[in-house]
VMD Tcl script that builds the backbone (N, CA, C; Angstrom):
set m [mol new atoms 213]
animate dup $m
set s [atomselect $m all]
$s set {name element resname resid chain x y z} {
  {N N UNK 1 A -1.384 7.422 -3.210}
  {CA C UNK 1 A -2.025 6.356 -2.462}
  {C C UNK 1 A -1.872 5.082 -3.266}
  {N N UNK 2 A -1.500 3.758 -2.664}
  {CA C UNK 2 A -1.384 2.992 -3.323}
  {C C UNK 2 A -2.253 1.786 -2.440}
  {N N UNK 3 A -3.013 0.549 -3.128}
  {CA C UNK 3 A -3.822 -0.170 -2.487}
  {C C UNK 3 A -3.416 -1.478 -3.171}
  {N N UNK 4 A -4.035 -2.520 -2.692}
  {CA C UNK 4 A -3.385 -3.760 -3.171}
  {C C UNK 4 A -4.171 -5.128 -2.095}
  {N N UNK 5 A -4.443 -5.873 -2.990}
  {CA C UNK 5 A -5.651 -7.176 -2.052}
  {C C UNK 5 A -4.107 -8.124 -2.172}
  {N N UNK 6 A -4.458 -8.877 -1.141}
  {CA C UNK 6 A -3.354 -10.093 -1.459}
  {C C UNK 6 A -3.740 -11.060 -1.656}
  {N N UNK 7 A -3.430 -12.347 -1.889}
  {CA C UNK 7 A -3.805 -13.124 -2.414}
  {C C UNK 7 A -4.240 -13.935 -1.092}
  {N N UNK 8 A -5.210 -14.663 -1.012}
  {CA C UNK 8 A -5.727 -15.618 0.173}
  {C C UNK 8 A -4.843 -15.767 0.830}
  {N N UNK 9 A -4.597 -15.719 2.254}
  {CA C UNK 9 A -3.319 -16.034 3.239}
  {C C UNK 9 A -1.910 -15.503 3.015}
  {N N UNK 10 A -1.776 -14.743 2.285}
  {CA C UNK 10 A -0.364 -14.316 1.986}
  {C C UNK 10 A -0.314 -12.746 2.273}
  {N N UNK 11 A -0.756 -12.693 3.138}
  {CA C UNK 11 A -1.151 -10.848 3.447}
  {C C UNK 11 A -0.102 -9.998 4.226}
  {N N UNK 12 A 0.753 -11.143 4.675}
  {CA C UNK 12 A 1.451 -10.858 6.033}
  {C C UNK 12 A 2.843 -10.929 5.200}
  {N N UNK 13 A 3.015 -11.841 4.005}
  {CA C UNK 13 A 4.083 -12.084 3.218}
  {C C UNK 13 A 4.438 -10.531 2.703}
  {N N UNK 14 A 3.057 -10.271 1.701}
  {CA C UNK 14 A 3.244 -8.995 0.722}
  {C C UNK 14 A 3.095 -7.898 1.734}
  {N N UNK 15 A 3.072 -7.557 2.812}
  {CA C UNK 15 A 3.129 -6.665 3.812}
  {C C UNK 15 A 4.803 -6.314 4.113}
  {N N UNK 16 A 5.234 -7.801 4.414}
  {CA C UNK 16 A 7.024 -7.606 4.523}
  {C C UNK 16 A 7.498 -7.156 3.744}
  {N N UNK 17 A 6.716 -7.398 1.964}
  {CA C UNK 17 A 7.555 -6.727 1.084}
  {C C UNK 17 A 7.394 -5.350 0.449}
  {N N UNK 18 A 6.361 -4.815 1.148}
  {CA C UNK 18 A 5.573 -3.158 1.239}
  {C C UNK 18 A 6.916 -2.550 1.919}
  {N N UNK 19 A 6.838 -3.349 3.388}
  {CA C UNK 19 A 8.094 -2.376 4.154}
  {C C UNK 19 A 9.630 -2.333 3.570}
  {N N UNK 20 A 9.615 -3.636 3.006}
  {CA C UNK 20 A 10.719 -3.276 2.109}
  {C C UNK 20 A 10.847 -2.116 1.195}
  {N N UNK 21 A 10.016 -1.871 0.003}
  {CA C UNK 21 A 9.833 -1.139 -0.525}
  {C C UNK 21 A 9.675 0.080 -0.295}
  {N N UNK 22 A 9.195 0.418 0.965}
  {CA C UNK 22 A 9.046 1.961 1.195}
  {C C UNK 22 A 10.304 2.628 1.863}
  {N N UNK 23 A 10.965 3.374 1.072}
  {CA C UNK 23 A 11.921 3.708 1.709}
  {C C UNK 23 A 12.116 5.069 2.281}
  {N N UNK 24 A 10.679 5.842 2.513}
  {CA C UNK 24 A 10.437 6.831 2.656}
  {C C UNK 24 A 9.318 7.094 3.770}
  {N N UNK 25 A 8.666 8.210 4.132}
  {CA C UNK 25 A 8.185 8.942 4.775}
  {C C UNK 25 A 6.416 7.975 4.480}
  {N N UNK 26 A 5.839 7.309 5.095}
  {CA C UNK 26 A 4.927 6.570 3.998}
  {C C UNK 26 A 3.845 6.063 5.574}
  {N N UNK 27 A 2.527 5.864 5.466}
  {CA C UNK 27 A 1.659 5.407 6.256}
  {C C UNK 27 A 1.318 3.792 6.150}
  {N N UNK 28 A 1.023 2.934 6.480}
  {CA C UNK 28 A 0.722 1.395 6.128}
  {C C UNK 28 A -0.544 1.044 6.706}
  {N N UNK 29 A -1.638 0.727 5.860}
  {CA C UNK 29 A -3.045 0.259 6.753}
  {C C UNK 29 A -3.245 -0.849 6.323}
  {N N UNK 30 A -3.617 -1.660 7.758}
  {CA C UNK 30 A -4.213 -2.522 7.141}
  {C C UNK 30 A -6.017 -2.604 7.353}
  {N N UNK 31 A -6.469 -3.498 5.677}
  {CA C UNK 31 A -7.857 -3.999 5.735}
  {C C UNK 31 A -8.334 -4.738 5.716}
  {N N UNK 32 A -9.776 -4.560 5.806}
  {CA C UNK 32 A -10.259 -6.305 5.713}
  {C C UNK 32 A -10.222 -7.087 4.333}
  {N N UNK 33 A -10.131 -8.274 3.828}
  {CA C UNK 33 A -10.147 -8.985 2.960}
  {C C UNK 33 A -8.605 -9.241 2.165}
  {N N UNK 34 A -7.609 -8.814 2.739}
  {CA C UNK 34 A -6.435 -9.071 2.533}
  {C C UNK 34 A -5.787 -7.815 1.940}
  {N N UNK 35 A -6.060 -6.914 2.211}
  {CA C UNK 35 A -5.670 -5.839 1.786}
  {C C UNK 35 A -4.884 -4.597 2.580}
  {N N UNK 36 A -4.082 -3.701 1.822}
  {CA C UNK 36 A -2.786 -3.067 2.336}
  {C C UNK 36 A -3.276 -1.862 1.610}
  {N N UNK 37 A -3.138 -0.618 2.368}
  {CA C UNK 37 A -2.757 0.288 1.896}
  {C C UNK 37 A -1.803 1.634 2.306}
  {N N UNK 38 A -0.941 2.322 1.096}
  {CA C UNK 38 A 0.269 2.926 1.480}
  {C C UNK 38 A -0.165 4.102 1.290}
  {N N UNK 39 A 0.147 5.188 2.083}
  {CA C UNK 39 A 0.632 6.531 2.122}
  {C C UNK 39 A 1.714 7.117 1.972}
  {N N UNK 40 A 2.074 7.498 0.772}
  {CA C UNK 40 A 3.776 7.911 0.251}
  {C C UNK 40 A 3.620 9.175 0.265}
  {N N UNK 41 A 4.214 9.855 1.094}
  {CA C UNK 41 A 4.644 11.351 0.755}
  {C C UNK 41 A 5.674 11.518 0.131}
  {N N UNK 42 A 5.195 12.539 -0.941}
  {CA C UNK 42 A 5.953 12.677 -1.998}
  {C C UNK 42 A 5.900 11.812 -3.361}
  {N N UNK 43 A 6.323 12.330 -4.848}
  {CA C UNK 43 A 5.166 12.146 -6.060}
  {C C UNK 43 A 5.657 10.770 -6.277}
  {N N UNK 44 A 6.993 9.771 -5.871}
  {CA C UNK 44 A 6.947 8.951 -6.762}
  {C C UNK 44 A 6.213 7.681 -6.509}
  {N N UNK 45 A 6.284 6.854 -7.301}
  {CA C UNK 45 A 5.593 5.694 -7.238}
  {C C UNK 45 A 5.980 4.301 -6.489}
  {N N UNK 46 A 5.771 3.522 -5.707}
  {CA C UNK 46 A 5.692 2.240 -5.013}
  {C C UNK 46 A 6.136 1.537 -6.400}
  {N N UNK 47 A 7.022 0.552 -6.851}
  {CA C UNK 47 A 7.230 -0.151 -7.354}
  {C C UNK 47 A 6.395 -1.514 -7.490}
  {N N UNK 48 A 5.851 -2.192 -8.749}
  {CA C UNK 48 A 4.962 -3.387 -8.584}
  {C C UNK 48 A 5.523 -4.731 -8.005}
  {N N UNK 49 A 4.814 -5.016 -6.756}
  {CA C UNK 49 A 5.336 -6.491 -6.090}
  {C C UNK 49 A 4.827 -7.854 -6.853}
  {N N UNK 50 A 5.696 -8.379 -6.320}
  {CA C UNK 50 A 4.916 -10.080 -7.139}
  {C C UNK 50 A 4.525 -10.652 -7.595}
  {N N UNK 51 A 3.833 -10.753 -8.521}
  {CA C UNK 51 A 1.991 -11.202 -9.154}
  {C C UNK 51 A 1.712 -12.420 -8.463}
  {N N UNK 52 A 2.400 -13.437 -7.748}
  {CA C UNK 52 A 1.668 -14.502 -7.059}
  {C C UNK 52 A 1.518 -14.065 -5.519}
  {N N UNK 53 A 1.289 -12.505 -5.266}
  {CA C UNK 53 A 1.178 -11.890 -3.768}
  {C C UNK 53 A -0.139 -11.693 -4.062}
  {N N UNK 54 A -0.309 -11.391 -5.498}
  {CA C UNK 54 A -1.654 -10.393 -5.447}
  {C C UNK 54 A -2.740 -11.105 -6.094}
  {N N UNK 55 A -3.721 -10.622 -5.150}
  {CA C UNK 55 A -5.208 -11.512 -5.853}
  {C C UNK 55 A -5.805 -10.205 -6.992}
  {N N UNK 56 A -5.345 -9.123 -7.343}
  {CA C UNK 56 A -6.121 -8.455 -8.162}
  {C C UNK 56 A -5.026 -7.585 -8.440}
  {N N UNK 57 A -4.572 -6.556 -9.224}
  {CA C UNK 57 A -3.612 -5.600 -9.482}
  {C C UNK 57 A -3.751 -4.623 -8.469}
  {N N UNK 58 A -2.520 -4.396 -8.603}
  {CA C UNK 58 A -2.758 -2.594 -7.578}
  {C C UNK 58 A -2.881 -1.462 -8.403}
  {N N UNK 59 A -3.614 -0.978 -7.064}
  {CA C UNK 59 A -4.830 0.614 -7.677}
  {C C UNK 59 A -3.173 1.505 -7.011}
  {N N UNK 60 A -2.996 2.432 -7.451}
  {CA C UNK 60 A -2.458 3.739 -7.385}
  {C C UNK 60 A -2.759 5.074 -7.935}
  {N N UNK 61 A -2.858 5.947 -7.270}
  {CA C UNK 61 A -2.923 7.290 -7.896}
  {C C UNK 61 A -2.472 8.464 -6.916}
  {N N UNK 62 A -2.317 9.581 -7.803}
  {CA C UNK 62 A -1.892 10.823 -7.058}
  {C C UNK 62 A -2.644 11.343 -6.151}
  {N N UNK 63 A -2.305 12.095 -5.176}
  {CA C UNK 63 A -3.075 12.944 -4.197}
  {C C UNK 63 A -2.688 14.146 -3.596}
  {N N UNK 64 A -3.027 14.679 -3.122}
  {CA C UNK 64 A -2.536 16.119 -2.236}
  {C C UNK 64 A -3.399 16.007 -0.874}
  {N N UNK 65 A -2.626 16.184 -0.166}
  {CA C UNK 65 A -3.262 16.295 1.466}
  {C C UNK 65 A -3.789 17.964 1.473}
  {N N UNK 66 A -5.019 17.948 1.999}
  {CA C UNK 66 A -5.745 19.059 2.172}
  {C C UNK 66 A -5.445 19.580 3.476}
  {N N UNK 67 A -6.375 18.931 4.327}
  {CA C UNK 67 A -6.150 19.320 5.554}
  {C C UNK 67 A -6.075 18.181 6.631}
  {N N UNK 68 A -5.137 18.370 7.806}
  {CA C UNK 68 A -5.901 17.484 9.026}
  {C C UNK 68 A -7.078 18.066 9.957}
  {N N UNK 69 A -7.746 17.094 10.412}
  {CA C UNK 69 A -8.858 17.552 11.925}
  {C C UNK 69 A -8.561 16.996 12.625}
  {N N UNK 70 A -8.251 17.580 13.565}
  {CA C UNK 70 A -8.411 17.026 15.256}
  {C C UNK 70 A -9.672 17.132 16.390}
  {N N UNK 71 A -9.992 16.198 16.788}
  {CA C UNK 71 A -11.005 16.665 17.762}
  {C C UNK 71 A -11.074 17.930 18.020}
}
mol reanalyze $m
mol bondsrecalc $m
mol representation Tube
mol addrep $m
């Protein structure tokens, strides 16, 4: 999982360069306060974007999918 705030108004910028970057099997959310987050299947890592995209560093870490629920 990888997360990431953007910097005031530039959310839509560092978003173009998420899709760049993912060149794989991967989920994209967006949140409130300028923020993105990725779902990468599979172990490797999102590469670091910009530093004038980002209003704070990006959080990453490992995960394992448990289960889904459906109604």
């Amino acid at each position: 999982m990888w997360e990431v705030r953007a910097t005031p108004g530039r959310r839509d910028e560092l978003l173009r360069w998420v899709e760049s970057a993912v060149d794989r099997d991967a989920d994209i959310y967006l949140g409130g306060e300028e923020r993105i987050v990725v779902i990468v299947r599979g172990a490797e890592r999102l590469p670091e974007p910009p530093e004038d995209l980002l209003a704070r560093p990006v959080h990453q870490w490992p995960f394992r999918h448990y289960r889904t629920v459906t109604g």
